[in-house]
C-alpha positions, 0 to 999 in steps of 0.5 A: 217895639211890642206893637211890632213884634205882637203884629208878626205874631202868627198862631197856627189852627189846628189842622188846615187853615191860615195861622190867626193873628190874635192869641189868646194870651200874650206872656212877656216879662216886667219890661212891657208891662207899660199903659200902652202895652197892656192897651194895645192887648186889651184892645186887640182882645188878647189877655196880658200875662205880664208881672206887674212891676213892684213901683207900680204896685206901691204907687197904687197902694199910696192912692186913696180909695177914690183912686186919686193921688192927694195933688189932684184933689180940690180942696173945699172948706169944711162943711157946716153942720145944719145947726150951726147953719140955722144959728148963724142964719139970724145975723150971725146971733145965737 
């Protein structure tokens, strides 16, 4: 539906002239402030003013700070420290 509704969208030009086709901005409340939406805008040049819904906020702050949820990450062994690397490297004695 807001792909639609934002291709119908007709700015008038001051004075003469055809109505442009991109505003410069686009104001809608929390029920388009979907990916897509927020894509179709950027895409398109067009600044979205559009309230963030409070699910989406406290999602992104449970994310670390590489902006990747825990399931996502792989998990690898600890690393070994460069002295204890060296002791083990004869066979394992100290």
């Amino acid at each position: 539906m807001f792909p639609e509704v934002m291709g119908s969208v007709r700015v008038p030009r001051p004075g003469k002239g055809r109505p442009r086709t991109t505003p410069d901005r686009a104001m809608a409340d929390k029920a388009y402030a979907s990916k897509a939406n927020r894509k179709l805008l950027r895409d398109r040049g067009i600044e979205a003013v559009i309230p963030e819904k409070s699910d989406h906020v406290a999602n992104r702050s449970v994310r670390k700070a590489d902006g990747l949820p825990d399931s996502t990450k792989k998990h690898t062994n600890a690393a070994t420290s460069s002295s204890d690397a060296s002791r083990l490297s004869n066979n394992g004695e100290p």
